[in-house]
C-alpha positions in Angstrom: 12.8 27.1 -17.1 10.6 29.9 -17.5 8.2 29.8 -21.1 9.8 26.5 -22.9 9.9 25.9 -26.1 7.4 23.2 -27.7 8.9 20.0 -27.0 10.1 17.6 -30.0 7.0 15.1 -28.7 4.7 18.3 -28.5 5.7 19.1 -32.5 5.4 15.0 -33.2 2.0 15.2 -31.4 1.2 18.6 -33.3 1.9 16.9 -36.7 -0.7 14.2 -35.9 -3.2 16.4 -35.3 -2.5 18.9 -38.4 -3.7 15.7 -40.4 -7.8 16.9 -39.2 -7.3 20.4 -40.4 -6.2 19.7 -43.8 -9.9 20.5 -45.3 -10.5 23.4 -43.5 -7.8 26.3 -42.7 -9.3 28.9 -40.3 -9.9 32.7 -41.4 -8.3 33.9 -38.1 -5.5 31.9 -35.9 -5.7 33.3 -32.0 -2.9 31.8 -29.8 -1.7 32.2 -26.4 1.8 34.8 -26.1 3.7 31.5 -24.7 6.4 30.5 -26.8 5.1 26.8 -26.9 1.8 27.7 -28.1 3.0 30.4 -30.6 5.2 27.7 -32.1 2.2 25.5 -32.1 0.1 27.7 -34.0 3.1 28.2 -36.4 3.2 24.5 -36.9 -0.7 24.0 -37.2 -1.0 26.6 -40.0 2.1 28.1 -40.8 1.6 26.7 -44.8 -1.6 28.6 -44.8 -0.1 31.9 -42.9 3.0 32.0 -44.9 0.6 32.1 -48.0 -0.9 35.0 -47.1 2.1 37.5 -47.7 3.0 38.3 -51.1 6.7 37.9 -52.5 8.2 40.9 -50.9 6.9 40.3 -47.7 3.8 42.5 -47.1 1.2 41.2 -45.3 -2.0 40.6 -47.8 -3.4 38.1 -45.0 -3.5 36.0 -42.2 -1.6 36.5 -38.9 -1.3 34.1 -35.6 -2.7 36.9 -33.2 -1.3 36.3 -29.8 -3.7 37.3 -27.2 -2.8 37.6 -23.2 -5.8 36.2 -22.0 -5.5 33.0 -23.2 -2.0 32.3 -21.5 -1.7 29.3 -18.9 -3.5 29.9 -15.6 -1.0 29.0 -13.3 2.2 30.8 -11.9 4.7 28.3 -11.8 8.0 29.5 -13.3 7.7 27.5 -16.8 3.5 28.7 -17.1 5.0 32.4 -16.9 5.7 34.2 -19.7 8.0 36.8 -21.6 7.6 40.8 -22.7 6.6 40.7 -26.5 10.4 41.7 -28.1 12.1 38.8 -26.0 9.2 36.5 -26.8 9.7 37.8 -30.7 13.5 37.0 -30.6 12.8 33.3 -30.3 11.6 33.2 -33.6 12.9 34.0 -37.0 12.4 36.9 -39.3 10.0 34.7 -41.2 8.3 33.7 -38.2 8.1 37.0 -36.5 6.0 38.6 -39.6 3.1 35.4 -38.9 3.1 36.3 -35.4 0.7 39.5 -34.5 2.0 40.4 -31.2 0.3 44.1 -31.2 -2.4 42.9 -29.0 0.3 42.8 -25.9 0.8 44.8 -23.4 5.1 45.1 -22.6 4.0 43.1 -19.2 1.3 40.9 -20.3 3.4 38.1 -18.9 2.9 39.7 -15.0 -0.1 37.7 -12.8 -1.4 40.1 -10.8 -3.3 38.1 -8.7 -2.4 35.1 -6.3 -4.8 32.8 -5.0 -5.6 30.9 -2.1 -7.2 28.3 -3.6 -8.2 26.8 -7.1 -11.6 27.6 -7.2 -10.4 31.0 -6.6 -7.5 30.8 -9.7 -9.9 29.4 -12.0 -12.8 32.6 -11.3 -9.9 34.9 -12.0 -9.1 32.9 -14.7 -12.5 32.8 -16.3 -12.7 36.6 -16.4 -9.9 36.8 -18.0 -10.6 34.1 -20.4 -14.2 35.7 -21.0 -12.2 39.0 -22.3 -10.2 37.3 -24.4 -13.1 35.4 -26.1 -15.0 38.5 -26.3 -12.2 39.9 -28.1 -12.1 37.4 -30.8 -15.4 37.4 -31.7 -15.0 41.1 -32.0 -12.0 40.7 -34.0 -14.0 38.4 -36.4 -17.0 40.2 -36.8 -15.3 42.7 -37.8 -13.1 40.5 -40.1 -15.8 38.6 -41.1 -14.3 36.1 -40.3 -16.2 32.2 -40.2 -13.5 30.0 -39.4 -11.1 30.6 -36.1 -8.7 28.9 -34.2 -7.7 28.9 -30.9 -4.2 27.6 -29.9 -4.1 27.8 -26.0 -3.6 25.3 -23.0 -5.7 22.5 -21.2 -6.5 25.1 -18.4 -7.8 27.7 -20.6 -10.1 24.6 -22.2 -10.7 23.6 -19.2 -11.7 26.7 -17.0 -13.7 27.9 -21.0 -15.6 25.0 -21.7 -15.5 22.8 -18.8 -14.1 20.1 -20.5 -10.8 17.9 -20.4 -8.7 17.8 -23.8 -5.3 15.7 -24.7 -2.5 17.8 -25.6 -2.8 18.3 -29.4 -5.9 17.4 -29.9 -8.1 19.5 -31.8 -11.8 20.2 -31.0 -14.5 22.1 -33.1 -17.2 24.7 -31.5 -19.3 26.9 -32.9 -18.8 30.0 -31.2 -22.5 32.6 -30.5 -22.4 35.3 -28.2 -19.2 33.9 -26.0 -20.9 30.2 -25.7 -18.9 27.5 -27.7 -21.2 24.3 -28.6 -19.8 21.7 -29.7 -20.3 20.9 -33.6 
């Protein structure tokens, strides 16, 4: 099944976790483009995006800004993803206007590159993780932005920081120059 949904355990698991982020909602919500994740994100701070649009709908705020290069690492079939208006028509109207898919290209979803090995996978990996964190701290410069989150997967947490994490669970870092410490 190629880019599932978040599972009902995944949301349960999700919920559990939302309970450590109660004091402090992030200026700027980055996600991977996978359906799972996107629908993470939504449940991890959809309250505090859905505040952030005034009555009739235009967007006075926040936005869960999907960036390719935080997508799973792998190529298996349920790791691969979908072209940005597919990917959109999972969600509903409401959803789609949290959901800041302009970072996309229409085939961010295609992995150029196979790999003999996983050394190999995780060095492409890494480069293309490095963009993407490159990127956000672009994005939140400019935004002056203090607070972000990242919703991605254990591989891109794993190639990034080295470091094992639980599904759900929720980490903070303080993020200088593309190196995240641990706070």
């Amino acid at each position: 099944y190629r880019d599932p949904p978040l599972t009902e355990r995944g949301q349960e698991q999700l919920l559990a976790s939302r309970t450590s982020l109660v004091d402090e909602a992030p200026d700027m919500v980055f996600a991977s483009p996978m359906l799972r994740t996107l629908q993470s994100a939504l449940l991890l701070f959809g309250p505090e995006l859905s505040n952030a649009f005034s009555p009739v709908g235009e967007r006075s705020g926040k936005q869960v800004i999907a960036l390719a290069a935080f997508q799973e690492r792998n190529t298996k079939t349920w790791d691969t993803g979908r072209a940005p208006t597919e990917l959109a028509s999972s969600f509903s109207r409401d959803e789609q206007r949290l959901i800041d898919m302009s970072q996309l290209a229409p085939d961010w979803f295609v992995k150029e590159h196979t790999w003999t090995n996983d050394n190999e996978r995780d060095r492409i990996a890494l480069a293309r993780i490095s963009s993407g964190v490159a990127a956000v701290e672009a994005m939140a410069r400019t935004r002056r932005a203090r607070t972000i989150a990242i919703v991605a997967h254990h591989g891109v947490f794993e190639v990034l920081l080295g470091a094992q994490f639980e599904q759900a669970e929720v980490r903070r870092f303080h993020l200088l120059e593309g190196t995240f410490t641990p706070l």
